[in-house]
C-alpha positions as CSV (number, residue, x, y, z in Angstrom):
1,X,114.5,136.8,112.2
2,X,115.9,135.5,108.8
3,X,119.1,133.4,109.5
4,X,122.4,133.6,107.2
5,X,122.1,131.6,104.0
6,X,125.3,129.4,105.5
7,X,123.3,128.6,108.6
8,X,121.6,125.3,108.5
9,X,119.6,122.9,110.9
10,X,122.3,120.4,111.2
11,X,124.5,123.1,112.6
12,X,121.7,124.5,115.3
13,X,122.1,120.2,116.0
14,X,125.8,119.7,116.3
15,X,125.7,123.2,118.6
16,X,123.1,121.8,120.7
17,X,124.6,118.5,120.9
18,X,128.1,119.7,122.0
19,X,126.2,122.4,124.4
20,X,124.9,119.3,125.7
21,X,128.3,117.4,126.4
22,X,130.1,120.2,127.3
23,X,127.0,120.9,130.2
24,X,127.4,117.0,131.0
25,X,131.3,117.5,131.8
26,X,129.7,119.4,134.8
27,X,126.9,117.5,136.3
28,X,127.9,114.3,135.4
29,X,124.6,112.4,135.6
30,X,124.6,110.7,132.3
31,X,121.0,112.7,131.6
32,X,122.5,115.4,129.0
33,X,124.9,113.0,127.3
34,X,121.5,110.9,126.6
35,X,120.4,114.1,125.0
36,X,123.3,115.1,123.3
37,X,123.0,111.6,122.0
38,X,119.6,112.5,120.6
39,X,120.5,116.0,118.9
40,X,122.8,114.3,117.2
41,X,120.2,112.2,115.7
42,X,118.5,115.3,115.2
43,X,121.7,116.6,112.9
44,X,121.7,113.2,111.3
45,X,117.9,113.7,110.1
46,X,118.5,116.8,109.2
47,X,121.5,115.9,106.7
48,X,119.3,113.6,105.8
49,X,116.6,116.3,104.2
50,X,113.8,115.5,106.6
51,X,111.7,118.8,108.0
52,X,112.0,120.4,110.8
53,X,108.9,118.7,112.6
54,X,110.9,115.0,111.8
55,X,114.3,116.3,113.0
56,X,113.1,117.2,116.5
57,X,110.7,114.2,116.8
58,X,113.5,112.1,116.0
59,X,115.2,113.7,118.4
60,X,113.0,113.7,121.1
61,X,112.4,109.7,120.7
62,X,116.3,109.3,120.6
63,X,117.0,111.0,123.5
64,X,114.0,109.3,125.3
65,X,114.9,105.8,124.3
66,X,118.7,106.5,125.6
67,X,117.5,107.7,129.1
68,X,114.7,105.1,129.5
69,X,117.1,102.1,127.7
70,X,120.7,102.9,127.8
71,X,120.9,105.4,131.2
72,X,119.7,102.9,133.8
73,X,122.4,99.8,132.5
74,X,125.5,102.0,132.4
75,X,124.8,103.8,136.0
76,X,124.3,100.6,137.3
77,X,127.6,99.5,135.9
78,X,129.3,102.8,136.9
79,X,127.8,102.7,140.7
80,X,128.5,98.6,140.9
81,X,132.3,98.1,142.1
82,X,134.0,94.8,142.0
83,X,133.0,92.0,144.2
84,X,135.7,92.3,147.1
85,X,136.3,89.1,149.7
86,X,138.0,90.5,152.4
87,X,139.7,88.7,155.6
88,X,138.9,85.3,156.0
89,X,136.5,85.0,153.1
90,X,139.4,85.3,150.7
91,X,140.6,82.1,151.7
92,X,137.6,80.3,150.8
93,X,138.6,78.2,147.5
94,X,141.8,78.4,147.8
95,X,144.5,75.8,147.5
96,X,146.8,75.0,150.4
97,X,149.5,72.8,151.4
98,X,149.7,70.9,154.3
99,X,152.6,71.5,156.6
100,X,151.6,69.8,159.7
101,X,149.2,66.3,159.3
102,X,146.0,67.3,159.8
103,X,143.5,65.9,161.9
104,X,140.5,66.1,164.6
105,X,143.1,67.0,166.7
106,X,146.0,69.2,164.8
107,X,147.4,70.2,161.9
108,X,148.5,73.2,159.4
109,X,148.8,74.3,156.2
110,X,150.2,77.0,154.5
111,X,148.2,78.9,152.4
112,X,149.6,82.4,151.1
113,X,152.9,82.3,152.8
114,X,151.1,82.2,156.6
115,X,150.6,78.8,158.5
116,X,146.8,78.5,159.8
117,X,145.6,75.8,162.0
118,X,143.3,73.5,160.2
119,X,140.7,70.5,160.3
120,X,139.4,68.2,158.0
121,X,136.2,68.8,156.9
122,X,135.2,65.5,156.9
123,X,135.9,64.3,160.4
124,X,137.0,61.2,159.3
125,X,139.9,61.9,157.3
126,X,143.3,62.3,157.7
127,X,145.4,64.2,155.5
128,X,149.4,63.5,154.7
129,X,152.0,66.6,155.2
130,X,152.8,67.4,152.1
131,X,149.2,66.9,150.9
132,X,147.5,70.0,148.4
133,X,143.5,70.4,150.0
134,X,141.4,73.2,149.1
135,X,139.8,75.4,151.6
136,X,136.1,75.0,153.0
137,X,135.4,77.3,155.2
138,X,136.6,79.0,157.5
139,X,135.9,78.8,161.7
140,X,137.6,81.6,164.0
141,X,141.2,80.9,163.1
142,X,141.0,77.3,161.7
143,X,140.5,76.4,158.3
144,X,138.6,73.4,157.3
145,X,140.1,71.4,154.3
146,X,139.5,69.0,152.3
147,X,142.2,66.7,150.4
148,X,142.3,67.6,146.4
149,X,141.8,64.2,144.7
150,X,144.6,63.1,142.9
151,X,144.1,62.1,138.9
152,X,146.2,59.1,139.8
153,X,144.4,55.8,138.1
């Protein structure tokens, strides 16, 4: 079958590329954009003047390298969501203010807008109402603080 004298093998490319992403829109896997990606390569070699043979092994190695090299980092990306701290954890790190002196034996802070019950983390300390301490960690409902140093010299 002789095609048109208009017809060339960058067009038979850019068709099969845009088959390609137009099939992707439906599966969604990331596999026939990688090949799209490499019939486009295909169209480039063949604007380029480079046989037939050259345009699909081009091709071929483009689409190859994207699926084995590009494929794996952005479904990782895509299937990795944001590292969420929920509950308690959240307050790990944070800064507080003390509200009620804290102690071995008592004490609060307000951290957030809410009042928790708290302890120093080191058991020998005592820290001031008024006080900022960052949170430690965090036991059933009581938060373990520490006093933020002050940059007074």
């Amino acid at each position: 079958m002789d095609l048109p004298s208009w017809f060339e093998d960058w067009q038979a490319w850019l068709g099969v590329a845009i088959a390609l992403g137009v099939a992707e829109l439906f599966s969604l896997d990331l596999i026939l954009l990688m090949m799209a990606t490499g019939a486009v390569v295909g169209m480039a070699a063949a604007l380029v003047g480079l046989a037939l043979p050259f345009q699909v092994l081009a091709a071929v190695a483009a689409s190859v390298g994207m699926l084995a090299l590009v494929r794996p980092n952005i479904v990782k990306r895509l299937h990795s969501g944001p590292d969420l701290t929920l509950g308690h954890a959240a307050l790990v790190g944070k800064q507080a203010l003390v509200v009620d002196e804290v102690s071995m034996q008592s004490g609060q802070i307000r951290v957030g807008g809410e009042i928790w019950t708290a302890r120093p983390y080191d058991e020998s300390q005592v820290i001031a109402v008024g006080e900022q301490v960052d949170i430690f960690e965090i036991r059933g409902a009581t938060a373990y603080v520490h006093r933020i140093p002050s940059l007074d010299m």
